[in-house]
matplotlib code that plots the C-alpha trace (Angstrom):
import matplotlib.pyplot as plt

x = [-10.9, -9.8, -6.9, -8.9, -10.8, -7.7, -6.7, -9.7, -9.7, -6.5, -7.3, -10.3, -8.2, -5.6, -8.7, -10.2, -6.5, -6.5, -9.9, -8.0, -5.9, -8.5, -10.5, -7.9, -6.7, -3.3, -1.6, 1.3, 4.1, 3.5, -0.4, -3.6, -4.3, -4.4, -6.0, -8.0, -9.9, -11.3, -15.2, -15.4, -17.3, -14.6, -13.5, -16.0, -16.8, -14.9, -18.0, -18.2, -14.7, -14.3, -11.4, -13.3, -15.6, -18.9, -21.2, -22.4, -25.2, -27.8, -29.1, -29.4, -26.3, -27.7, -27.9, -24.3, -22.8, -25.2, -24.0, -20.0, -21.2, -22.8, -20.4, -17.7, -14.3, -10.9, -8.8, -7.4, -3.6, -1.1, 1.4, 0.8, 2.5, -0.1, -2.9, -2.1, 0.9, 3.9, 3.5, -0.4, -0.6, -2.9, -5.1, -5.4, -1.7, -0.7, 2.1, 4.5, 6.9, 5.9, 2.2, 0.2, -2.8, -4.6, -4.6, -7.7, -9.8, -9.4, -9.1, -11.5, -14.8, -18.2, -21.3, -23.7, -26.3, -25.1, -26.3, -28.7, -27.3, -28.7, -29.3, -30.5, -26.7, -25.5, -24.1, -23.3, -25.4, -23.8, -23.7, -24.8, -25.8, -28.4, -29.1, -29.1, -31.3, -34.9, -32.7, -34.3, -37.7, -39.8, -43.8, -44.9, -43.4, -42.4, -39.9, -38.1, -37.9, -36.4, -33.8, -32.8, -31.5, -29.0, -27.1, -23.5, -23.3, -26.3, -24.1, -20.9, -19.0, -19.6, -17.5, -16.8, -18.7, -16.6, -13.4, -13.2, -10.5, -11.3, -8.1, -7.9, -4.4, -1.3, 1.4, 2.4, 2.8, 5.9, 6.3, 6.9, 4.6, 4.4, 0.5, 0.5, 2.4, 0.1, -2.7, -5.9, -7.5, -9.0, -6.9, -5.9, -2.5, -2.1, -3.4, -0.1, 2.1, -0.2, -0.3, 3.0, 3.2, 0.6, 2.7, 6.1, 4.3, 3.2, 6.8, 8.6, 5.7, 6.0, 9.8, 9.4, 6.9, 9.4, 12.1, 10.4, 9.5, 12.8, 14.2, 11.7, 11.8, 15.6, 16.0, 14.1, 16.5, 19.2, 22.7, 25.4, 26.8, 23.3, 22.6, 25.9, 25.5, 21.9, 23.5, 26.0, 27.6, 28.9, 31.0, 29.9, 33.0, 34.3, 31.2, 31.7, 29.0, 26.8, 28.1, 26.3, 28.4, 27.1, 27.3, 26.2, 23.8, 21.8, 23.6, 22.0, 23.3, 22.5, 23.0, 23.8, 23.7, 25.3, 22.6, 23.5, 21.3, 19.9, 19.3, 16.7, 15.5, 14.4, 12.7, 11.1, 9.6, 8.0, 6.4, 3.0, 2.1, 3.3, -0.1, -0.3, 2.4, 2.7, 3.8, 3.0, 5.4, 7.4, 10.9, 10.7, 8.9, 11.9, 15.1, 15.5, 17.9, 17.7, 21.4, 20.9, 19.2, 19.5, 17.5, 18.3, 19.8, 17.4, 14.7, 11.6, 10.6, 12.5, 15.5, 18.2, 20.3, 19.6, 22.3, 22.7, 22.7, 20.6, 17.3, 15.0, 14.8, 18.6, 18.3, 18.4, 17.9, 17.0, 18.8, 16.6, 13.1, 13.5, 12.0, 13.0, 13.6, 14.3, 17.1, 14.1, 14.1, 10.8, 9.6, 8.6, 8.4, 8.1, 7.3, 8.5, 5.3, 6.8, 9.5, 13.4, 12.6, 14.1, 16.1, 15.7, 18.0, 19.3, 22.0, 23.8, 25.8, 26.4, 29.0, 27.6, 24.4, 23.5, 21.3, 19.0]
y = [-68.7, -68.5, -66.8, -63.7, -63.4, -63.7, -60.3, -58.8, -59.6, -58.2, -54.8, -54.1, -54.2, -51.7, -49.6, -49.5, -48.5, -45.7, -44.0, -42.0, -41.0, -39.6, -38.2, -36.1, -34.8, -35.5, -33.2, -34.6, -33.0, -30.3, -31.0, -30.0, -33.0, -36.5, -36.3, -39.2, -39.3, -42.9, -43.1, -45.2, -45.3, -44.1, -41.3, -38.6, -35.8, -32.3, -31.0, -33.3, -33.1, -30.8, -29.0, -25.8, -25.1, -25.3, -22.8, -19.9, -17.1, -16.7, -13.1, -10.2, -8.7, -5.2, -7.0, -8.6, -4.9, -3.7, -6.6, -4.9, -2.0, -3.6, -6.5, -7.0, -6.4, -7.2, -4.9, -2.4, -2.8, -0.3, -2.5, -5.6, -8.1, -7.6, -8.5, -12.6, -14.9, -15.9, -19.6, -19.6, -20.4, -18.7, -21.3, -19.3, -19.6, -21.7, -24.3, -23.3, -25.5, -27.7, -26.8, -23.7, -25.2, -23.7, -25.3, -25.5, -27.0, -30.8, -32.3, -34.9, -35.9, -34.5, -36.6, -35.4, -35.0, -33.8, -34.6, -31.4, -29.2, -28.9, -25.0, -25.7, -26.3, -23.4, -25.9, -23.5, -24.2, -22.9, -24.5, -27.7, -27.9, -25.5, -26.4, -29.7, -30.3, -28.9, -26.9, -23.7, -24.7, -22.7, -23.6, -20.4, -17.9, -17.7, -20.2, -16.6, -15.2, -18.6, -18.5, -14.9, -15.8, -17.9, -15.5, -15.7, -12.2, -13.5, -15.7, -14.8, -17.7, -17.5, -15.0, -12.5, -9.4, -10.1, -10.9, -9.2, -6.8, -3.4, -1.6, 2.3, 2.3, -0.3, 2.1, 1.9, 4.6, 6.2, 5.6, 8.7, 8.9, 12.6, 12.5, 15.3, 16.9, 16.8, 19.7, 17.9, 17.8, 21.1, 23.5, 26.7, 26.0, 23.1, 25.4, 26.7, 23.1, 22.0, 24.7, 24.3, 20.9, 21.3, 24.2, 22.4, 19.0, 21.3, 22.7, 19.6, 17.6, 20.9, 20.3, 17.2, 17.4, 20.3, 18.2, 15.1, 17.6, 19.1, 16.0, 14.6, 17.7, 17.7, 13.7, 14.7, 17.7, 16.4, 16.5, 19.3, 17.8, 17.8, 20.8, 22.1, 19.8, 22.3, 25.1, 25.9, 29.4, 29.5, 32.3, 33.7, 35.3, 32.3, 31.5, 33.1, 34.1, 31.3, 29.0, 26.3, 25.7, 22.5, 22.6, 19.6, 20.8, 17.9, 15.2, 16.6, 18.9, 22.3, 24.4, 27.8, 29.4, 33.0, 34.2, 35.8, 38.8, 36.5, 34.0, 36.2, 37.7, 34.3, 33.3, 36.4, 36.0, 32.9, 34.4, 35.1, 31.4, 30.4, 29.6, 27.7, 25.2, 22.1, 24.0, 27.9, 30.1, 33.6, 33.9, 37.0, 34.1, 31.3, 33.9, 36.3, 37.8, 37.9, 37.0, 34.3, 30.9, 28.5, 25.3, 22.0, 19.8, 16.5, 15.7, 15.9, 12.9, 10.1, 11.9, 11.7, 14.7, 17.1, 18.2, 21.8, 23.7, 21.0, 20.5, 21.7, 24.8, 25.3, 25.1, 21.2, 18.2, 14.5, 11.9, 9.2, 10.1, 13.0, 15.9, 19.7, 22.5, 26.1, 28.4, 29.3, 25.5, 25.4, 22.0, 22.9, 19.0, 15.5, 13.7, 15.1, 16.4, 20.0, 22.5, 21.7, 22.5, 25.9, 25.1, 28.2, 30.7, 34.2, 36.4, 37.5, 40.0, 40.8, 37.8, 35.5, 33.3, 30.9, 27.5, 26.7]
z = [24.6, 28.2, 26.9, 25.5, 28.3, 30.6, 28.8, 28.3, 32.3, 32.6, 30.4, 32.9, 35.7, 34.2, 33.4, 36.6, 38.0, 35.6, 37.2, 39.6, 37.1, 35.1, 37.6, 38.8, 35.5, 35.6, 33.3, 30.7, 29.4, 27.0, 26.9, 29.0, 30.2, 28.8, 25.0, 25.3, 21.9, 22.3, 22.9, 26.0, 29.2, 31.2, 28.9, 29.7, 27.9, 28.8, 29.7, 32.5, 33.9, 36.8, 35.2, 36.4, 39.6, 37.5, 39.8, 37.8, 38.5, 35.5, 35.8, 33.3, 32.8, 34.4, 37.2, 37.2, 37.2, 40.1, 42.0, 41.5, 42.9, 46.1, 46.4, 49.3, 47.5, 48.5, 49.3, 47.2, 46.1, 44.8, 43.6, 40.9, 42.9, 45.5, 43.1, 43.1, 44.8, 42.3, 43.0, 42.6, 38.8, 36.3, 34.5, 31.6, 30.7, 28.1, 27.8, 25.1, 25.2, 22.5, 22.1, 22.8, 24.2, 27.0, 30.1, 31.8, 28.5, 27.6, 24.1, 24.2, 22.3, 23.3, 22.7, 19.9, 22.9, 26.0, 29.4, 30.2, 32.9, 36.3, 36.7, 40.4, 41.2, 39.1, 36.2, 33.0, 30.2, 26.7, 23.2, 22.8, 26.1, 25.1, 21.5, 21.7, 25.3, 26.7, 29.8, 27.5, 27.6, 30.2, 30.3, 31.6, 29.3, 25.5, 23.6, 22.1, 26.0, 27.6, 24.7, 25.4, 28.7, 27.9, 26.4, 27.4, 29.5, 31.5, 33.2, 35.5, 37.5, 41.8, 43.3, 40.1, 41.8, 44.7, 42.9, 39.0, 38.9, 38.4, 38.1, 37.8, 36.7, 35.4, 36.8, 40.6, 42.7, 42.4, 38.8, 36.8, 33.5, 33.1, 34.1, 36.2, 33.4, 30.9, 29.8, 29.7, 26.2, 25.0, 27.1, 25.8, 26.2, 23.3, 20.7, 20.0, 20.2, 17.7, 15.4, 15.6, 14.6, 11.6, 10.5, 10.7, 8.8, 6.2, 5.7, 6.0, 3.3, 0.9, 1.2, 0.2, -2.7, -3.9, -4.2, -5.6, -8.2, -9.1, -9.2, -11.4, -14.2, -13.6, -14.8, -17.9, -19.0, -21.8, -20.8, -21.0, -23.8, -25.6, -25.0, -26.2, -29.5, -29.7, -30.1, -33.0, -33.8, -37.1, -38.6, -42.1, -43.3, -45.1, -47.0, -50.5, -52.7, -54.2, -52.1, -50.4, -46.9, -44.8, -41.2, -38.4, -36.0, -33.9, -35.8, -39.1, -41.8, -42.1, -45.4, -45.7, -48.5, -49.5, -52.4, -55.5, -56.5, -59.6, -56.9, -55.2, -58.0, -59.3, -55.7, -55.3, -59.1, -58.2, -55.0, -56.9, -57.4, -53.7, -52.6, -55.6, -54.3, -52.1, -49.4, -49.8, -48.3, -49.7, -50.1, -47.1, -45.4, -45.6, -45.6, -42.7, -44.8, -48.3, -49.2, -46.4, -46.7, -44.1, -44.5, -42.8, -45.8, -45.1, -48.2, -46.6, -48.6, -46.8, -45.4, -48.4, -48.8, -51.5, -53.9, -54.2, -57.4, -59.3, -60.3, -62.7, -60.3, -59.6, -56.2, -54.5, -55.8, -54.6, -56.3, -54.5, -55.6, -57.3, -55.1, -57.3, -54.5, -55.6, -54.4, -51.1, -50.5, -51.7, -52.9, -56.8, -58.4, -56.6, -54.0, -51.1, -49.3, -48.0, -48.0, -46.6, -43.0, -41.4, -38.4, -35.1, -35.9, -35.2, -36.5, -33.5, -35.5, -39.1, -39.8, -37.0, -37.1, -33.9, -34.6, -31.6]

ax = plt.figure().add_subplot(projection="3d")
ax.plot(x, y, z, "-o")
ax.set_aspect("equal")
plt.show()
């Protein structure tokens, strides 16, 4: 028992050696001051240490900038090393090297009710202070009015009409920043620079717009070699009479076929009942020329290959399902739902037809 109260003894006495310490806020390494988080008697709350001069004037802030105007201020600098000495600190810096805390505010616990301030002596009320205390209540006047002035731009520290810089430029005298150089806003004079500059971003965005455009229609155009796989000149000469010559044009098979006069005497017959068929059409209608008929050689069914000179019809016939197509390459009998399809063509010269 006289043990414990030995050192409880002995902790007092280290406590009562630290009061200095804490009354003069003694700042540690990398920290504001001491974080003393413990709820003791002789940690008091930040609001009661004088980290700051705590004198402030309560007035309306109208009344805060009249008092600029008819203040004493110091004298006026032209340089910025004038404004404050090198070694004189700024408590609003921060320590970075292992924290970015600000200086002049300690970390330390602040009692649920504060003490209420004592305006007499120009203590700052804010917060709690205000909230949580009757330093608001005024007798004489309404609860909504004493509120109102303890607004935060009601009050200004002792000394700010005197001392709160007011600076009319950053740049010392001397310094060259092209202000005298400059045509004040609206002049006549900066019409043209900026039409100019509209003109010349509308050029340069056009530009651009253009060429995100060709580019874009020129990545969807085929290739040379497609388009030279398009387009298929085919010489006539060797193609005799009744024959059916097969050609490859776009990977498929193209038949041309040199009619015989019976041949188109036996299409043109059946012109009559054309509209009567699957897929009405005229012989004039499927051969540019009569002795010519070019048809692309792919059933319309499900894309077998006709034979040629078969069928009920002697023209093409289907072996897979079929589908009866007469010397027009008009579908006559099965299930092919229209005629052999006409590829683009054009006779470039008597013995010379072009596909595509």
């Amino acid at each position: 028992m006289l043990f414990r109260l030995a050192g409880r003894t002995g902790r007092l006495a280290q406590v009562s050696a630290l009061r200095p310490v804490i009354a003069s806020q003694s700042r540690a390494f990398a920290h504001p001051i001491n974080v003393n988080m413990v709820d003791s008697d002789f940690n008091a709350p930040s609001s009661e240490k004088p980290l700051y001069l705590n004198e402030f004037i309560m007035q309306p802030a109208k009344e805060h900038q009249a008092a600029v105007a008819t203040a004493t201020r110091n004298p006026v600098v032209s340089d910025p090393k004038d404004l404050v000495r090198s070694h004189a600190g700024d408590p609003h810096n921060k320590y970075g090297v292992a924290e970015w805390r600000h200086i002049h505010y300690d970390i330390v616990r602040e009692p649920t009710f504060p003490r209420k301030p004592d305006l007499s002596k120009g203590e700052l009320a804010s917060g709690a202070q205000v909230t949580r205390t009757d330093v608001w209540h005024d007798p004489k006047e309404p609860a909504i009015t004493s509120v109102a002035k303890f607004s935060p731009e009601n009050f200004r520290p002792v000394g700010w009409a005197e001392n709160a810089p007011q600076p009319i430029t950053t740049v010392p005298e001397g310094t060259l920043d092209f202000r005298t150089n400059r045509l004040p806003i609206g002049h006549a004079d900066r019409r043209p620079w900026i039409y100019f500059l509209a003109a010349s971003t509308g050029f340069i965005m056009s530009s651009i717009v253009r060429i995100v455009a060709c580019k874009l229609v020129h990545t969807m155009w085929p290739a040379k070699d497609v388009w030279a796989a398009g387009v298929v000149e085919v010489d006539l000469r060797p193609v005799k009479e009744g024959q059916n010559f097969v050609v490859k044009w776009r990977s498929k098979p193209v038949f041309i076929r040199k009619r015989t006069p019976d041949m188109i005497e036996a299409s043109r017959k059946d012109d009559p009942i054309a509209p009567s068929m699957r897929d009405p059409a005229t012989d004039a209608e499927r051969c540019k020329k009569p002795e010519w008929l070019i048809v692309i050689g792919v059933c319309t069914h499900l894309g077998c290959i006709p034979q040629p000179d078969a069928g009920n019809y002697g023209g093409y016939f289907c072996p897979c399902h079929g589908s009866h197509y007469d010397h027009s390459g008009r579908l006559r009998l099965g299930p092919a739902p229209k005629n052999l399809e006409l590829p683009p063509y054009v006779f470039i010269d008597e013995f010379t037809v072009k596909l595509g």
